[in-house]
C-alpha positions as CSV (number, residue, x, y, z in Angstrom):
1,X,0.0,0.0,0.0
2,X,0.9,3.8,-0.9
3,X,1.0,5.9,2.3
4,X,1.2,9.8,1.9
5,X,2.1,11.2,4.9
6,X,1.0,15.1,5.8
7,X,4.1,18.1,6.1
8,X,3.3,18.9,9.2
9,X,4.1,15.4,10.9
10,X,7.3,14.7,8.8
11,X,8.5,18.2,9.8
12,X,8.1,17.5,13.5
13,X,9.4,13.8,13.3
14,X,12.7,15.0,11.1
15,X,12.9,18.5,13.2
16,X,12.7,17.0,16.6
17,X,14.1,13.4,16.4
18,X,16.9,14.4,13.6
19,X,18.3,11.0,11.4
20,X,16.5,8.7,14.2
21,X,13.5,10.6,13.1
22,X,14.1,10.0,9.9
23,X,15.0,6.6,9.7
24,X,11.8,6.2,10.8
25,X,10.0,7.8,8.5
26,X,11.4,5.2,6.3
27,X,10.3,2.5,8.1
28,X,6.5,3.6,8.7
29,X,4.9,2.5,5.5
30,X,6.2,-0.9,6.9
31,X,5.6,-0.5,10.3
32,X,1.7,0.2,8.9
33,X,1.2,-2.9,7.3
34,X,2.4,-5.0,9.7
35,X,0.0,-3.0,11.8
36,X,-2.7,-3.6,9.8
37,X,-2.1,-7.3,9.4
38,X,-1.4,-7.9,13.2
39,X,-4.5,-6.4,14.1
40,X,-7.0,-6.8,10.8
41,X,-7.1,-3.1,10.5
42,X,-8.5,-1.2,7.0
43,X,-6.7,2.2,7.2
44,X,-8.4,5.9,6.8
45,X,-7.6,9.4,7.0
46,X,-4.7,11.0,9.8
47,X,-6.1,12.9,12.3
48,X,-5.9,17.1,12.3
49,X,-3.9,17.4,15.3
50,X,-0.9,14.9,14.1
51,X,2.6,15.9,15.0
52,X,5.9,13.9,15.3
53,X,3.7,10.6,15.6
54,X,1.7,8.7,13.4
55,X,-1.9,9.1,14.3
56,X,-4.7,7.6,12.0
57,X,-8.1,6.2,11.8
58,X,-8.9,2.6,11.6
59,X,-11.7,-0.1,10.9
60,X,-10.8,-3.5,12.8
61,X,-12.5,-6.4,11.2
62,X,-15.0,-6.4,13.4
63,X,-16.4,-3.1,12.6
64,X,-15.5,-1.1,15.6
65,X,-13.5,1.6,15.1
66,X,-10.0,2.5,16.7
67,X,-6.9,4.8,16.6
68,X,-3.8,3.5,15.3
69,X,-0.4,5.6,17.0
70,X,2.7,4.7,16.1
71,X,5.9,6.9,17.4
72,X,9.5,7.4,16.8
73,X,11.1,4.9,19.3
74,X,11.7,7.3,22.3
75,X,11.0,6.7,26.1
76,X,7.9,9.4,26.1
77,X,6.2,6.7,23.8
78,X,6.5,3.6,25.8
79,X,5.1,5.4,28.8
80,X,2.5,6.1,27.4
81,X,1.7,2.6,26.3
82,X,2.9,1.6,29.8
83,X,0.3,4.6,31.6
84,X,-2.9,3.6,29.5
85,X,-2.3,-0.5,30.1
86,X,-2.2,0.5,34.0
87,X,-5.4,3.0,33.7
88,X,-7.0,0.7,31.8
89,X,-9.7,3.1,30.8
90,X,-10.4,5.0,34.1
91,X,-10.8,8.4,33.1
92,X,-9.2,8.1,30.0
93,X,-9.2,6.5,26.3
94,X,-9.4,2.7,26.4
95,X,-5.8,1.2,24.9
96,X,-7.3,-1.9,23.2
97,X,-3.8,-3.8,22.3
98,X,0.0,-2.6,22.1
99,X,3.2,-4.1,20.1
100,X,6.1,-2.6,21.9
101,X,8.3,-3.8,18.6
102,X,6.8,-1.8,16.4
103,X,6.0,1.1,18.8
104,X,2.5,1.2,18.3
105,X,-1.0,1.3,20.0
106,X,-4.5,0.7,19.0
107,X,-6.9,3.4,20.9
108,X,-10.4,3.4,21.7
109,X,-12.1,5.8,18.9
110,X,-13.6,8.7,20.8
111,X,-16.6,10.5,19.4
112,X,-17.4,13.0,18.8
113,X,-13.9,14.0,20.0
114,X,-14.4,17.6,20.5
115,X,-11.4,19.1,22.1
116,X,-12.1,20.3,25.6
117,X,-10.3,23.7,23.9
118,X,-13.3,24.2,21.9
119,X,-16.1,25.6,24.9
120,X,-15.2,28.9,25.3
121,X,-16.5,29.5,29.6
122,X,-13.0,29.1,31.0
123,X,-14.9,27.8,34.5
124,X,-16.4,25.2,32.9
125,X,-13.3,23.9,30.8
126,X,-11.3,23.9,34.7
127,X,-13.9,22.3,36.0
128,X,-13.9,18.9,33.7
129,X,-10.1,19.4,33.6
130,X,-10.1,19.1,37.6
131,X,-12.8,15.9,37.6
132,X,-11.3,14.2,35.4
133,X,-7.9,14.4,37.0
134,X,-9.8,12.9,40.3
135,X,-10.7,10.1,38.5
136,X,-7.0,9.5,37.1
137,X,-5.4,10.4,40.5
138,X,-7.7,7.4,42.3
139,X,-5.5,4.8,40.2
140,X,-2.6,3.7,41.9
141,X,0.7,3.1,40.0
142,X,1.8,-0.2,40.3
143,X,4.5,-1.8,42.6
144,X,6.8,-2.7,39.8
145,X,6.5,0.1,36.8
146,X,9.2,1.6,34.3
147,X,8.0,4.9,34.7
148,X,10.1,7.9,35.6
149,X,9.6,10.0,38.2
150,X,9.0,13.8,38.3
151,X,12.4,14.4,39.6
152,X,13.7,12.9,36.4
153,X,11.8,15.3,34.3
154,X,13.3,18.3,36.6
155,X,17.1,17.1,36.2
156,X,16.4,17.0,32.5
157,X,14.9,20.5,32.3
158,X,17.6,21.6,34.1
159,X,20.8,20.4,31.7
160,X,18.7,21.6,29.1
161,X,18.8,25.1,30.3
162,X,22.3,25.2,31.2
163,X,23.1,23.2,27.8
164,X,21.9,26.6,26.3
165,X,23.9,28.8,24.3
166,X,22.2,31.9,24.6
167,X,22.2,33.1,28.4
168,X,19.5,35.7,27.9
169,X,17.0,32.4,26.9
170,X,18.1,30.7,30.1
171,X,19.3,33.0,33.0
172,X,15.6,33.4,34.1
173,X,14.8,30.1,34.2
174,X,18.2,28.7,35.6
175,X,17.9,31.3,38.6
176,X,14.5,29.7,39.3
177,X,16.3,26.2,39.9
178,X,16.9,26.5,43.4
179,X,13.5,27.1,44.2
180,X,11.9,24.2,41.7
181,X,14.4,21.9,44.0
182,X,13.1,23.4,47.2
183,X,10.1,22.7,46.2
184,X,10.3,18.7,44.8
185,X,11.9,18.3,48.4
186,X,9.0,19.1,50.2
187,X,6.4,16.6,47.8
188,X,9.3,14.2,47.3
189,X,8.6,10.4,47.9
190,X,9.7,10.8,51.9
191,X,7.1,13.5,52.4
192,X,3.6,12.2,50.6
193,X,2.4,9.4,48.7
194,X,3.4,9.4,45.2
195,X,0.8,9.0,42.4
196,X,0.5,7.9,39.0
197,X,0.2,11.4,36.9
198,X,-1.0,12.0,32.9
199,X,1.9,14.8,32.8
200,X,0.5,16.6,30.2
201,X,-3.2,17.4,30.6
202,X,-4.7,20.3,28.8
203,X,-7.4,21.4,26.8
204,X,-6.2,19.3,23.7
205,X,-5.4,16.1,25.6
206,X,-9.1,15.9,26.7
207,X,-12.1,15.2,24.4
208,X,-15.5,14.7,24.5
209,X,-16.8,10.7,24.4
210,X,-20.6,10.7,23.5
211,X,-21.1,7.9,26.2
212,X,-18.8,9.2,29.1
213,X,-18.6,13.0,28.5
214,X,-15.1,14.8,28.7
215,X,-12.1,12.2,29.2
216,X,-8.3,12.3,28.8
217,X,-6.0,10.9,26.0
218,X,-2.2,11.1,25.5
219,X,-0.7,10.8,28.6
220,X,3.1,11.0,29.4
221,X,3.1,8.8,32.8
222,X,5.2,10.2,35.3
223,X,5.2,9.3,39.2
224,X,5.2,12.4,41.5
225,X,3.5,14.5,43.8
226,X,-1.0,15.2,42.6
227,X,-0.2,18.4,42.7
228,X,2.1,18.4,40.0
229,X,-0.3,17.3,37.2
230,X,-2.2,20.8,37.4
231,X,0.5,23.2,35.7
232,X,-0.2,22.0,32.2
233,X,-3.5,22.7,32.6
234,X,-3.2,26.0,34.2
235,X,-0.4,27.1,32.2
236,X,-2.6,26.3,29.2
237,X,-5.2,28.1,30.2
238,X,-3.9,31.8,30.3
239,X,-4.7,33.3,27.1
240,X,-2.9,36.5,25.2
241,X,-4.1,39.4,27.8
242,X,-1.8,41.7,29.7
243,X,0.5,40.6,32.6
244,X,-2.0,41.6,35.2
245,X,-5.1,39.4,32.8
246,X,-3.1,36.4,33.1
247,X,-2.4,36.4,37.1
248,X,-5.3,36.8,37.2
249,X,-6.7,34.1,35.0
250,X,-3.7,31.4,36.9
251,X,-5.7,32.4,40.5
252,X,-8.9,31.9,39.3
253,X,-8.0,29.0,37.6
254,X,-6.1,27.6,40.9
255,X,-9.3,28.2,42.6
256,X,-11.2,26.0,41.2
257,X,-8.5,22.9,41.0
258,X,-8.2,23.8,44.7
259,X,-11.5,23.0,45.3
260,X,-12.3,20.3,43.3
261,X,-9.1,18.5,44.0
262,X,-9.0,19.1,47.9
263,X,-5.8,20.9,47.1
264,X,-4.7,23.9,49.7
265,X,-4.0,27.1,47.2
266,X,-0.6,26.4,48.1
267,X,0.0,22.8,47.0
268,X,-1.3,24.2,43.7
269,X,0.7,27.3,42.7
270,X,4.2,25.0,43.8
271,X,2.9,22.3,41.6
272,X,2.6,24.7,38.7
273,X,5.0,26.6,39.2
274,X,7.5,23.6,39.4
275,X,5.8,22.4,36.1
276,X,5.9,25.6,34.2
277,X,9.4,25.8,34.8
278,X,10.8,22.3,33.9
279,X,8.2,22.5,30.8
280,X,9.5,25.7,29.4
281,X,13.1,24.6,30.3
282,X,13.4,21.5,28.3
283,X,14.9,22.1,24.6
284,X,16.2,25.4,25.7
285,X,19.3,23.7,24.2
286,X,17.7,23.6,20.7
287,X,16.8,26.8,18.5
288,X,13.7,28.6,19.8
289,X,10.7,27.3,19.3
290,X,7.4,28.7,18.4
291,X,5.8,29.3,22.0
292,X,9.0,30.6,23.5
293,X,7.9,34.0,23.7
294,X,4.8,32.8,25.1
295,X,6.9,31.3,27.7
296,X,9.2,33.8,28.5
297,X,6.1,36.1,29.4
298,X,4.8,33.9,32.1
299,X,8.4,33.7,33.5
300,X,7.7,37.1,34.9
301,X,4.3,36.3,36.1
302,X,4.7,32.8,38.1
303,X,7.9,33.6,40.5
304,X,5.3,36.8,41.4
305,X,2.6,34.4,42.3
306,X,4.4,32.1,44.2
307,X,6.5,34.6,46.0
308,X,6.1,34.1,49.9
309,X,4.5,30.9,49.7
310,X,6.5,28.6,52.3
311,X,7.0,25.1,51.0
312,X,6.2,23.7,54.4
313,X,3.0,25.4,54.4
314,X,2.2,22.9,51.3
315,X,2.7,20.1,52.9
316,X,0.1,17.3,52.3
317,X,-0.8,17.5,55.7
318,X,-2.7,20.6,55.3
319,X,-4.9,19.5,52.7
């Protein structure tokens, strides 16, 4: 079978993954049919949203229809794989069958799939955001896992941001360091109970099912502190406004998590904070990319907010 494969994905793959990226993209047409032969699958269209992985539609032989993903062989991938088998469908998309060989999945089709981005009341889209992290928060991680741990993802953001070459791209987030390690001391593994976290749930990684209403997809599967799943979100959440809009829009947003989550006010802007700074600081050692000066922005506004805020007073025991 001919496979065309759109720009936007072979620029991703080839941009971010270099010649692993594209030896790969010389073995997917492959990869696919052995997909489709593995698990009876008739081929359709790519969905709108696809970046440096392979994400299409797909009849199986038994007429239900499913998501084929297949990635660029990276640890992010089989996480992911590894997350959804140990969710298992709790508050996110159902993983029907894996093949850690060829790096793929076959996903639950979700309709109508409406992005969670798409509902414009900004309460409303934090309030599903919040539920549905309950319900991923209730399931435990099991007792032998390959999953990393938050505290990986900080050590990597942090070479990253000393691997850059340009020290006015890094200084601000380097001198927030000390504080992001402050901070993973006082949720560390000898302080609270660690949970199995999404890492990366926004407003695109949650869609709308027509049978159980707003549910996450696309989880990275990292073990850490609850509070540290709630800076994607929130971070997502600010829009283009002026410095003083978006504090505003991260407190009212941290509000509601707070609530929702039984979560002190605390415990949520040291989560975020931690996260907005190890997610802006990875791939500061490759050229700038195109929400950097997004990024930067908020730089200014998140040490303000959490400015004064005591890490002990975020201990879990004051939830």
């Amino acid at each position: 079978m001919t496979y065309e494969f759109p720009q936007r994905m072979i620029n991703y793959a080839t941009q971010g993954w270099g010649e692993r990226g594209e030896a790969w993209l010389k073995d997917l047409p492959g990869i696919l049919d052995r997909c489709c032969e593995k698990w009876g699958l008739t081929l359709g269209g790519t969905t709108e949203e696809i970046k440096a992985n392979y994400i299409g539609y797909a009849t199986m032989e038994s007429g239900e229809e499913a998501v084929l993903k297949v990635g660029v062989p990276h640890r992010d991938f089989s996480t992911e794989m590894e997350a959804l088998d140990i969710y298992d469908g709790r508050g996110i998309n159902r993983l029907i069958d894996r093949d850690m060989d060829l790096n793929a999945m076959l996903l639950e089709r979700i309709r109508p799939g409406k992005m969670l981005s798409s509902i414009s009341d900004k309460r409303a889209q934090a309030e599903a955001g919040a539920t549905i992290m309950v319900s991923l928060h209730t399931v435990p991680p099991p007792v032998a896992h390959t999953l990393p741990h938050f505290m990986e993802w900080v050590e990597s953001s942090h070479e990253d941001a000393r691997a850059c070459e340009d020290p006015e791209r890094s200084r601000g987030y380097i001198d927030q360091f000390p504080r992001v390690l402050e901070i993973m001391a006082a949720f560390g593994v000898d302080a609270e109970p660690q949970k199995l976290l999404h890492g990366d749930l926004h407003h695109f990684n949650i869609l709308e099912d027509e049978r159980r209403g707003w549910i996450a997809i696309d989880p990275q599967g990292v073990i850490g502190a609850s509070c540290l799943d709630i800076g994607r979100f929130i971070g997502n959440t600010v829009g283009d406004g002026s410095r003083s809009e978006k504090r505003v829009e991260v407190i009212e947003a941290r509000e509601i998590f707070s609530s929702i989550l039984d979560e002190t006010f605390e415990r949520v802007c040291l989560g975020a904070f931690v996260d907005k700074i190890v997610g802006s600081s990875w791939g500061l050692k490759h050229p700038p990319h195109e929400y950097e000066a997004s990024s930067q922005e908020m730089l200014g506004v998140w040490p303000e907010i959490v400015e004064g805020i005591e890490c002990i007073e975020a201990g879990r025991e004051s939830v």
